[in-house]
Rosetta silent file (secondary structure, phi, psi, omega in degrees, C-alpha in Angstrom):
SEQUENCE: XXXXXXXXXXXXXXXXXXXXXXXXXXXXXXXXXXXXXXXXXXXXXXXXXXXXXXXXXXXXXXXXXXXXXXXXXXXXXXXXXXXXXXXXXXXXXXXXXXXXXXXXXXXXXXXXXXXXXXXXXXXXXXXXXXXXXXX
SCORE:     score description
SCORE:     0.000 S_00000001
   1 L     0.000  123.758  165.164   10.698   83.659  -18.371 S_00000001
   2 L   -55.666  132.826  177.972   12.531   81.480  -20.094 S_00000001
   3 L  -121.401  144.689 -138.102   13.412   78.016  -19.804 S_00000001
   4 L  -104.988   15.760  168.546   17.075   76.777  -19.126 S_00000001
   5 L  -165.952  169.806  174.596   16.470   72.589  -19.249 S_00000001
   6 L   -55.286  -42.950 -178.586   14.149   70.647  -20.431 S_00000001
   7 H   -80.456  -14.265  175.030   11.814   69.871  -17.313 S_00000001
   8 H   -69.388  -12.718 -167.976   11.784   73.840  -17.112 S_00000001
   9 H   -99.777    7.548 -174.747    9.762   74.242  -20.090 S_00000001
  10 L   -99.327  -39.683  132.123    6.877   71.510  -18.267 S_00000001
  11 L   -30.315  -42.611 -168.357    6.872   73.904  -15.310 S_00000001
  12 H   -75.574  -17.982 -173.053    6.812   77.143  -17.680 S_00000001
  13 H   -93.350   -4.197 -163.773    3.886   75.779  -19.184 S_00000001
  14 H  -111.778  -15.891 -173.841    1.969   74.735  -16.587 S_00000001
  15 H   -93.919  -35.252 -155.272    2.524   78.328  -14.622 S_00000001
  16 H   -80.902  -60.015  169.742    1.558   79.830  -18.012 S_00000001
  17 H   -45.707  -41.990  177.524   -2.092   77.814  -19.023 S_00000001
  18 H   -52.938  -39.239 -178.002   -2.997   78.362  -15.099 S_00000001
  19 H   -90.787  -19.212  168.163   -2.725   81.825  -15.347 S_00000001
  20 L    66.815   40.196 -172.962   -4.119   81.803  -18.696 S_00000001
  21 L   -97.604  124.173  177.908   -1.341   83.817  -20.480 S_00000001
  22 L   -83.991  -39.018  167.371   -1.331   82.647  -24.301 S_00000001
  23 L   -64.438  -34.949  161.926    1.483   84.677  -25.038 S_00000001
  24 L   -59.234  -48.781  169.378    3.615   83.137  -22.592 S_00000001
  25 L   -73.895    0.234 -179.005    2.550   79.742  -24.112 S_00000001
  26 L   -74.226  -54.426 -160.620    2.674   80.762  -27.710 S_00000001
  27 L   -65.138    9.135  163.120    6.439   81.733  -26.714 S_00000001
  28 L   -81.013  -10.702 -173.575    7.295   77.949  -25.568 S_00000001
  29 E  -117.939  168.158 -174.932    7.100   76.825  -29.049 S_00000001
  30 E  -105.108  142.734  163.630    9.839   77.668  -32.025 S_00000001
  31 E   -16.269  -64.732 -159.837    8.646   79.933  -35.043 S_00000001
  32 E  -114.465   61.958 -153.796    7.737   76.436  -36.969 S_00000001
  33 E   -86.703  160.449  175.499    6.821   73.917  -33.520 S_00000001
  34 E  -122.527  129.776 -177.026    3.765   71.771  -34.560 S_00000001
  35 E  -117.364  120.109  157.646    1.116   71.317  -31.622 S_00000001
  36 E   -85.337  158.145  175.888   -1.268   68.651  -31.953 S_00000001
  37 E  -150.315  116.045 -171.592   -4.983   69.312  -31.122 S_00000001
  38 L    80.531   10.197 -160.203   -8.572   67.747  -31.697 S_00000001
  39 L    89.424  -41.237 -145.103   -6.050   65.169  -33.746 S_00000001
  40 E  -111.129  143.397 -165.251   -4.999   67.792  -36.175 S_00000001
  41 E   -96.485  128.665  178.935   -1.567   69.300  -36.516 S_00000001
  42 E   -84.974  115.784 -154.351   -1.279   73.033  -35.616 S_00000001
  43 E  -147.141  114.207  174.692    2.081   74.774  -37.158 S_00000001
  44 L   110.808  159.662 -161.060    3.418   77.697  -36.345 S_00000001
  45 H   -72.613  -60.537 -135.514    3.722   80.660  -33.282 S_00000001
  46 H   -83.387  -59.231 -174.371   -0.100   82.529  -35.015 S_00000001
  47 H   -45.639  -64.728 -174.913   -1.863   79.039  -35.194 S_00000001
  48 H   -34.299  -54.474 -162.207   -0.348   77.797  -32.329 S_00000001
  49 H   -62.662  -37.442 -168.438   -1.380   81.153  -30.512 S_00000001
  50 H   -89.613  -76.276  179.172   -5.322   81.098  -31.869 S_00000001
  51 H   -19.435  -87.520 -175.278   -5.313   77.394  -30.697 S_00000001
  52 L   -65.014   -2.516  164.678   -4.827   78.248  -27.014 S_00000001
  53 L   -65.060  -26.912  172.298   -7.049   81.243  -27.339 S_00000001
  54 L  -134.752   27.628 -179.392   -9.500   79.018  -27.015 S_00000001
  55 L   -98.293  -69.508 -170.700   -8.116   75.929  -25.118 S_00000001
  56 L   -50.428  -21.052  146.992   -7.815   78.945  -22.465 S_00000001
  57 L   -31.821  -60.076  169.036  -10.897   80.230  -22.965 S_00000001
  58 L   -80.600  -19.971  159.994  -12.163   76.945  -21.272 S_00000001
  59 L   -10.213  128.042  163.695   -9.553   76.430  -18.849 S_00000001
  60 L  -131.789 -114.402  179.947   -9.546   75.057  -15.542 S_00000001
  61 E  -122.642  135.908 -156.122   -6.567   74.303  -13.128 S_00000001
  62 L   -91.655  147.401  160.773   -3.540   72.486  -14.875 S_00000001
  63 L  -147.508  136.317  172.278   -1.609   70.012  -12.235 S_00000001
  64 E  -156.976  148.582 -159.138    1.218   68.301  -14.996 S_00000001
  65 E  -127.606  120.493  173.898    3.826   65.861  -13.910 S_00000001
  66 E   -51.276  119.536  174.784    7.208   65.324  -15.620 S_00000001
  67 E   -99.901  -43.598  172.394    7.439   61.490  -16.071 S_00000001
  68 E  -148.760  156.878 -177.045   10.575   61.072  -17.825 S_00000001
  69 E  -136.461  124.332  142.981   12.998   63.193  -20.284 S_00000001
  70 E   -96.351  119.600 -171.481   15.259   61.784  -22.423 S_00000001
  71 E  -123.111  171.335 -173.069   17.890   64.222  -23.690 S_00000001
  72 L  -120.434  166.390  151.328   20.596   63.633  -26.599 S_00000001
  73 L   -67.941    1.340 -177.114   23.907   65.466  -26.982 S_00000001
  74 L  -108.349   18.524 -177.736   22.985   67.196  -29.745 S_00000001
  75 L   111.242  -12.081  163.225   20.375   69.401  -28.022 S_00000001
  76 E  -108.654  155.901  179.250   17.200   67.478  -28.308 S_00000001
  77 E  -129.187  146.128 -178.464   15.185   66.167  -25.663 S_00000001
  78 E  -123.914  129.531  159.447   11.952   63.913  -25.419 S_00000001
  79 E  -129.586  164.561 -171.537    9.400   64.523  -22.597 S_00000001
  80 E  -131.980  141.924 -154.573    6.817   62.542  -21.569 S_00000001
  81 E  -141.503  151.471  122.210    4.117   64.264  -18.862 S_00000001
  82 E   -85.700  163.487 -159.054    1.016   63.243  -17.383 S_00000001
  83 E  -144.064  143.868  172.194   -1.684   65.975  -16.994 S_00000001
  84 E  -143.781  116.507  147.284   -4.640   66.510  -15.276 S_00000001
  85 E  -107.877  113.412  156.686   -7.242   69.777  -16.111 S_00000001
  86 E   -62.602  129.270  169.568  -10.087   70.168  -13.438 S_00000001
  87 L   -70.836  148.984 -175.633  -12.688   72.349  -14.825 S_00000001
  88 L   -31.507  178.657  152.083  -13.240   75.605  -13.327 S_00000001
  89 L   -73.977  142.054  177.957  -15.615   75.936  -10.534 S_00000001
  90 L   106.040  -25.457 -174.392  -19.345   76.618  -11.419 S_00000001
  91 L   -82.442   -2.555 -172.835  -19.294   74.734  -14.195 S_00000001
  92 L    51.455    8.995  156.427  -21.884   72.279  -13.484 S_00000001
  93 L   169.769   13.631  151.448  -21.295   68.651  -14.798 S_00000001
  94 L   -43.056  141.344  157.890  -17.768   69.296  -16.668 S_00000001
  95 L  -143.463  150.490 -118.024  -15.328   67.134  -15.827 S_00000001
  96 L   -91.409  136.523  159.399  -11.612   67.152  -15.482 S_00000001
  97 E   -59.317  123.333 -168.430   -9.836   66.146  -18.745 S_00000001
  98 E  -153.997  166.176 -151.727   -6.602   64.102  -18.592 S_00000001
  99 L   126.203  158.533 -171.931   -3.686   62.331  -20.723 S_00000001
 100 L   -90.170  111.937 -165.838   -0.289   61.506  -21.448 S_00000001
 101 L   -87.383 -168.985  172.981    2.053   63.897  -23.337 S_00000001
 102 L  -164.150  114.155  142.564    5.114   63.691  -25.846 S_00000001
 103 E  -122.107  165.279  152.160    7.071   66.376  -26.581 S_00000001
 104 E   -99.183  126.758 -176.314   10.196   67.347  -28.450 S_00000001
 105 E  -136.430  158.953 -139.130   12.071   70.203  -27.407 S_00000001
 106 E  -127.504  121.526  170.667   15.403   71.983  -28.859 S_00000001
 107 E   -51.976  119.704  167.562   18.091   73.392  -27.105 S_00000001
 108 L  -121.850 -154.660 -153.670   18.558   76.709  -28.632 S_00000001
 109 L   -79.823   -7.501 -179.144   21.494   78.978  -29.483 S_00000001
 110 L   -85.381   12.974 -168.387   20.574   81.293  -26.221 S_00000001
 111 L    56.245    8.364  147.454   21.053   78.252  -24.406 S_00000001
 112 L   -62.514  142.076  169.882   16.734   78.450  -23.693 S_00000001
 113 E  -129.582  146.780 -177.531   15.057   75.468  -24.920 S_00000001
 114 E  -124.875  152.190  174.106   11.624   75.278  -26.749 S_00000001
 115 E   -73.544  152.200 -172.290    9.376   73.143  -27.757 S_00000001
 116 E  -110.313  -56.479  172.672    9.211   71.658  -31.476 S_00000001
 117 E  -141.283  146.017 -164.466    6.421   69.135  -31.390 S_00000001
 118 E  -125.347   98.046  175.332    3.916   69.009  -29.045 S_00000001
 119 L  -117.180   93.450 -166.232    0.975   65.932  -28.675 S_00000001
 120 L   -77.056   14.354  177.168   -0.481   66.218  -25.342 S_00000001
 121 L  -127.342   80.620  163.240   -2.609   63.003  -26.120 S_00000001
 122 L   -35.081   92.766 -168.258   -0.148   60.443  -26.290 S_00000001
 123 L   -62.970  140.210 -174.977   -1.577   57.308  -27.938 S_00000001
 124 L   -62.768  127.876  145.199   -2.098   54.033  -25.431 S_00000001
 125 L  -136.028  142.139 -138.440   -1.286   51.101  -27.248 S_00000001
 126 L   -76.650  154.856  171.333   -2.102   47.848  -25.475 S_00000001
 127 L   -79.151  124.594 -151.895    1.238   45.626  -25.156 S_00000001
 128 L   -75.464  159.175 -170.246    0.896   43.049  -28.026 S_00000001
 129 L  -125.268  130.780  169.502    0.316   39.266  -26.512 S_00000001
 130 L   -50.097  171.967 -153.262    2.268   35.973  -27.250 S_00000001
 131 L   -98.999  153.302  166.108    0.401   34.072  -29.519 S_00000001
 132 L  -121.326  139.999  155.215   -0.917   30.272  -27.343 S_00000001
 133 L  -107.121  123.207  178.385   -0.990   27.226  -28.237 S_00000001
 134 L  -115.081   81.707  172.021   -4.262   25.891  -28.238 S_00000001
 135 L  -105.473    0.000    0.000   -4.557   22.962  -30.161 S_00000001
């Protein structure tokens, strides 16, 4: 299933990892979408695909929450998601994994949009502080 706006592809993906279908999440990305992972940039639908082969291997239950989308007129969009995976049951002292994404994703000529670049660990960076005077 395809997805026809932008917040549809944060749903498609979140129905897809739960269920633990790879192909459905390989097929969320464009031929040359870059996924980060570990830090390291992943590029392309085969990489991309062997990457969640073994995010989903380990999988537990996905709950991910559209925070904001910014879209342009020419067809791109920026989302930003928080995420939470609980580890399975059973697993004995795992614990749930969590962070803030950024993606870009591209209208495309079927009028479906996909993802381009994908960094589900959004870096924090503290809000910089006026300077005091302490003299």
């Amino acid at each position: 299933m395809p997805a026809y706006t932008p917040s549809e592809v944060h749903s498609l993906f979140r129905h897809a990892f739960n269920a633990g279908d790879v192909g459905s999440l390989t097929a969320l990305y464009e031929p040359s979408a870059v996924l980060v992972v570990g830090g390291k940039k992943v590029v392309g639908h085969e990489n991309i695909r062997v990457a969640f082969k073994s995010l989903v291997a380990e999988r537990g239950r996905m709950t991910l929450e559209t925070r904001d989308i910014i879209e342009s007129p020419e067809g791109l969009a920026v989302l930003h998601g928080s995420w939470i995976v609980e580890p399975p049951p059973g697993i004995g002292d795992a614990v749930a994994t969590q962070g803030v994404s950024t993606e870009v994703v591209r209208k495309q000529a079927d009028g479906t949009w996909l993802f381009v670049i994908d960094n589900p660990y959004t870096p924090i960076i503290a809000p910089r502080q006026a300077p005091t005077n302490d003299a």
